[in-house]
C-alpha positions in Angstrom: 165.0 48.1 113.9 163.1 49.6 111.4 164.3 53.2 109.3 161.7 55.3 111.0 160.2 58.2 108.4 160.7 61.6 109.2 157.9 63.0 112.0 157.7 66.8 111.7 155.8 67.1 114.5 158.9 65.9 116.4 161.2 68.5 114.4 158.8 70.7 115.8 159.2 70.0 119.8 162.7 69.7 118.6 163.2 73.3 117.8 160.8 74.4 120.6 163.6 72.7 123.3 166.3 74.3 121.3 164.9 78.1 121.7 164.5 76.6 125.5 168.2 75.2 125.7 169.2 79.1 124.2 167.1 80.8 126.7 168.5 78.9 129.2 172.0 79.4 128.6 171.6 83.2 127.8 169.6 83.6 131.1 172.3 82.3 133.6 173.8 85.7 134.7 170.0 87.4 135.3 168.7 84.6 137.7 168.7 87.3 140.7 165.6 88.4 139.0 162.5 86.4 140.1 161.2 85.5 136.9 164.1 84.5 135.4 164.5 82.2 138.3 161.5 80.6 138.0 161.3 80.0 134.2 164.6 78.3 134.5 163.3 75.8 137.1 160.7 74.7 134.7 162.4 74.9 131.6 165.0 72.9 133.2 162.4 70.5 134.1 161.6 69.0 130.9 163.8 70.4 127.9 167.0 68.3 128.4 165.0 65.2 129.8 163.0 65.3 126.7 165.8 65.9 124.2 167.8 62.6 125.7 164.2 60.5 125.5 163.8 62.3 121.7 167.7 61.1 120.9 167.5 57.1 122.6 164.1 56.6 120.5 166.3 57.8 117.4 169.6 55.7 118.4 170.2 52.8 116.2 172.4 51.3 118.3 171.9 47.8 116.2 174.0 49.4 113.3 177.6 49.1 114.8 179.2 50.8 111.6 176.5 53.3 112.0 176.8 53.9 115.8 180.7 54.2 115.5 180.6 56.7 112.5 177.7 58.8 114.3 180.2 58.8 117.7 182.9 60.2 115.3 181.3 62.7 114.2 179.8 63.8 117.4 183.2 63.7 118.9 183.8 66.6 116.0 181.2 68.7 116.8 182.3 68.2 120.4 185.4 69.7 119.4 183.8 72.7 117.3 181.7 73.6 120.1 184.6 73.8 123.0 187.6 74.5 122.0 186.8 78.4 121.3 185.3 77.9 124.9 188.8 76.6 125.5 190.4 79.8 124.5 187.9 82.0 126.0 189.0 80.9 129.4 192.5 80.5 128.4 192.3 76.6 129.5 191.8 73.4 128.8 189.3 72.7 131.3 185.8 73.4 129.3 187.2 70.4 127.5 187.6 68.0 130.5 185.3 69.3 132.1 181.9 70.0 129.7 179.4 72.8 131.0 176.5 74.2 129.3 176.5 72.6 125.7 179.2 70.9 125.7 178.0 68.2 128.0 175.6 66.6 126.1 177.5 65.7 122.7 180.1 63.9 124.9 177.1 62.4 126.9 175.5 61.1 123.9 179.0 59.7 122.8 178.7 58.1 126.7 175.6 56.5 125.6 176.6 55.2 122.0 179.8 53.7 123.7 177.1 52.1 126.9 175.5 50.2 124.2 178.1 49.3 121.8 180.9 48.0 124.3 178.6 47.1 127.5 175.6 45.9 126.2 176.4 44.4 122.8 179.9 43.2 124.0 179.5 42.1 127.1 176.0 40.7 127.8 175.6 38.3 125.3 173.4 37.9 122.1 170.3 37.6 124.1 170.7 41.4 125.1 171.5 42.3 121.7 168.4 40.9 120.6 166.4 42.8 123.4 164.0 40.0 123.1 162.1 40.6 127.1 164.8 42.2 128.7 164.0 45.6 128.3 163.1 45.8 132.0 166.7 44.5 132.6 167.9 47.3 130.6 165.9 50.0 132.6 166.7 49.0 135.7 170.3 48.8 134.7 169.9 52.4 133.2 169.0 53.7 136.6 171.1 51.7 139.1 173.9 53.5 137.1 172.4 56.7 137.9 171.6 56.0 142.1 175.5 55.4 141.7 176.3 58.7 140.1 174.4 60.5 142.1 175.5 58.7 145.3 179.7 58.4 144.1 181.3 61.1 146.7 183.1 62.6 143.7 183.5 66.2 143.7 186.7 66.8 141.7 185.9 64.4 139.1 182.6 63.4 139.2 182.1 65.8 136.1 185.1 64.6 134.1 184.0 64.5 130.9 180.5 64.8 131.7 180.3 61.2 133.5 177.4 62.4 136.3 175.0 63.7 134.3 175.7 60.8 131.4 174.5 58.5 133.8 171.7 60.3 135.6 170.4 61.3 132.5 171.0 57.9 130.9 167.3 56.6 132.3 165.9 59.1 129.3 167.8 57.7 127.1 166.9 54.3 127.2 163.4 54.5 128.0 163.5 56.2 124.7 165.5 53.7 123.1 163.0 50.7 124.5 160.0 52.5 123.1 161.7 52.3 119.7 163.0 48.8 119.7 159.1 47.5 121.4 157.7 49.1 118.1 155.8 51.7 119.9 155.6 55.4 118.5 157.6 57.9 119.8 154.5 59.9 120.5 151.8 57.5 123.0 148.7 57.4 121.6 146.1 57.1 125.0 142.7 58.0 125.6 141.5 61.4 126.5 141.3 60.5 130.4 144.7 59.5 130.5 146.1 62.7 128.9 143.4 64.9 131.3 145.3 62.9 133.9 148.3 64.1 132.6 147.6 67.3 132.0 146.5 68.2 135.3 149.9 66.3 136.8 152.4 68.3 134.3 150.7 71.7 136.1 151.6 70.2 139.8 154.9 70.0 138.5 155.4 72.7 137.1 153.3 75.0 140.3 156.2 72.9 142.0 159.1 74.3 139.9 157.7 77.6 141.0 157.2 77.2 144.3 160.2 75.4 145.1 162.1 77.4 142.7 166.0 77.9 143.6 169.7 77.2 143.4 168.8 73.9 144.9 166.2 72.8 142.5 168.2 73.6 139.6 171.4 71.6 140.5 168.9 68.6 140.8 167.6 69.9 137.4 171.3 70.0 135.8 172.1 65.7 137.4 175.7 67.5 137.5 175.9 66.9 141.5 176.7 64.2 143.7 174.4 64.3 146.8 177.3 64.7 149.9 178.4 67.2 147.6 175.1 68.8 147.9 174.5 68.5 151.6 177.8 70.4 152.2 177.3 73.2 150.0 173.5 74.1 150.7 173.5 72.7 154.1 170.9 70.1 153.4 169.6 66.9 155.0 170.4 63.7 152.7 167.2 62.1 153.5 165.7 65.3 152.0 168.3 65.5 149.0 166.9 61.9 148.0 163.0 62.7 148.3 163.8 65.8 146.1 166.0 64.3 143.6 163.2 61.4 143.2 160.5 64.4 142.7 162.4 65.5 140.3 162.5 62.7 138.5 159.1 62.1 138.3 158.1 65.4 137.2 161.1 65.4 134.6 159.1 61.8 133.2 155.4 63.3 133.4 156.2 66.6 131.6 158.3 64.9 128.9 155.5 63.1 127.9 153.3 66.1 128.4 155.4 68.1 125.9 155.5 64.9 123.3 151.7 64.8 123.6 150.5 68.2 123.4 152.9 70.1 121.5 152.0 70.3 117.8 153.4 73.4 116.3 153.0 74.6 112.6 154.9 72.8 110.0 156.7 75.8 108.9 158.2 75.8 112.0 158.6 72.5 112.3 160.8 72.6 108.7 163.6 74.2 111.3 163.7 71.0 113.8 165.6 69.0 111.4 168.7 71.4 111.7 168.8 71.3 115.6 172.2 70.3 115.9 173.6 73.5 114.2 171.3 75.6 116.1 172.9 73.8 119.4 176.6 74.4 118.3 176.1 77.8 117.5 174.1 78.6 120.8 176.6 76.2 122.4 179.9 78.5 120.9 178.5 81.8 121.9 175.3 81.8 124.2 177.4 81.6 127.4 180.2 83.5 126.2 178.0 86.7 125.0 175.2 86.4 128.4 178.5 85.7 130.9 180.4 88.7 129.4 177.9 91.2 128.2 176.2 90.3 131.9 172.8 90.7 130.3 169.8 91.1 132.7 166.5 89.2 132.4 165.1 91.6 129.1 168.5 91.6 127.5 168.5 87.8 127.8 165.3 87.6 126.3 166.5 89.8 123.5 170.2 88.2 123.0 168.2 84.7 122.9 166.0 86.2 119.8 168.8 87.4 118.5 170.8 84.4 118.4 168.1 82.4 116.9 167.2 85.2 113.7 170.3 85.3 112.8 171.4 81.8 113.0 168.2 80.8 111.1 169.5 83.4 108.4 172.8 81.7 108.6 171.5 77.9 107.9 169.5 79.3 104.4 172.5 80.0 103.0 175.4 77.6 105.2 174.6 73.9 104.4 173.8 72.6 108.4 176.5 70.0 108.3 179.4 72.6 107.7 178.6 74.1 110.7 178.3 70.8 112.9 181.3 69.1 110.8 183.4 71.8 109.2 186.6 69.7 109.2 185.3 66.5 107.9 182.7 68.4 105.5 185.8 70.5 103.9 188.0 67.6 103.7 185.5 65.3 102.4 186.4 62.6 105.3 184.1 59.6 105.9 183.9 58.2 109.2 
């Protein structure tokens, strides 16, 4: 695969789904209030979704020195971000169990290792190649997530974030096929098609609101087995299924929405390519500060700016990589 250049206007949507993962976090202890409730159910829709397609389009999975040294160094800021979540609770559990930001560097890790050892390993050089098999690799991506979400697991079905790494793992490599297919990360269709899509990403979205509840967002999070969900909200399995599908679907059309007609200013988009700090230092103290200050929906909104100023501040004078890699930055290690 090619070194793909730099796209801004990617940085851009970038930092737009980072303010969304912060809002998100921050909001958690104010969703008895109804707008809080119903933001999250379409924030929820689209940010995480998007950020997996945005990461599997960026994957150079080819590169197996790459791919193993990028895993590393994930597994770092994996580290960074839980363990003062560790002694926060006074356990060891955040770690084994990965909630709020936690879950998606050990995920991506999960997909790095789906690629390296499965696919590259196990398959056979025609896979490796990817020459016509890319429907192979789809289909594979999301027979691994019907068995996620169907695996009666409820103890450790979110050890080490393995549900949601493979329900979210269709993202990911739809992502990665667009990239290895030569396609741009950002389709380039006619004006009808995007009218067409337009007008479907605001069904979904009067959906999220309609629907909007405790329900919706556990299909959001893909960190829930579905006997697991029947027993706790007393819900037909048929149903479960039909809604989990839905959800699907409107996590696919608003993705692209969001690629398509999101194109913010470049000096915002300057801020996208430092995304990963933002995420650690949401990811450290987000959660903590919204779960202990028990902010309500205004003081969310305002502990989210907050967060954001000053860690924007932080990264003009704090080089990005010290924050996501402080260990391996100070001791000059190379993975």
């Amino acid at each position: 695969m090619a070194v793909l250049e730099r796209d801004y206007r990617i940085d851009g949507i970038k930092w737009l789904l980072i303010v969304l993962v912060t809002f998100g976090h921050v909001i958690e202890p104010a969703l008895s209030n109804p707008i809080a409730n119903k933001l999250y159910s379409i924030i929820y829709i689209f940010h995480m979704p998007l950020f997996v397609f945005i990461s599997g389009y960026y994957a150079n999975v080819k590169d197996k020195e790459k791919l193993i040294s990028k895993g590393f160094m994930l597994l770092e800021t994996f580290l960074v971000v839980m363990i003062p979540l560790c002694f926060y609770y006074g356990s060891i559990i955040p770690l084994l169990n990965p909630e709020n930001s936690g879950w998606y560097l050990i995920s991506l890790i999960t997909w790095y290792i789906i690629f390296l050892l499965i696919i590259n390993k196990l398959v056979g050089k025609i896979v490796v190649q990817y020459n016509g098999c890319g429907g192979q690799l789809l289909i594979f991506s999301c027979l691994l997530a019907v068995f996620a979400y169907m695996l009666p697991l409820k103890q450790f079905g979110n050890l080490l974030s393995f549900q949601r790494s493979c329900m979210f793992l269709p993202f990911f490599m739809m992502g990665f096929l667009r990239r290895v297919k030569g396609l741009p990360i950002i389709p380039d269709v006619s004006k009808c098609i995007k009218l067409v899509l337009a007008i479907a990403s605001l069904v979904c979205f009067a959906f999220c609101l309609i629907y909007s509840g405790r329900i919706l967002h556990v299909l959001e999070f893909n960190n829930a087995n579905v006997w697991h969900m029947s027993n706790l909200y007393n819900q037909n399995i048929g149903m479960l299924l039909v809604l989990k599908v839905l959800v699907y679907i409107g996590s696919i059309i608003t993705t692209f929405a969001v690629l398509m007609f999101v194109n913010l200013p470049k000096s915002i988009c300057a801020y996208g390519s430092k995304t990963l700090a933002y995420y650690v230092i949401q990811g450290m103290f987000a959660h903590i500060l919204s779960t202990y200050l028990q902010v309500n929906f205004y003081q969310a909104l305002f502990l989210c700016v907050c967060i954001l100023i000053l860690t924007t501040v932080l990264l003009r004078f704090v080089d990005s990589k010290f924050i996501t890699n402080p260990f391996s930055t100070l001791l000059k290690w190379k993975y």
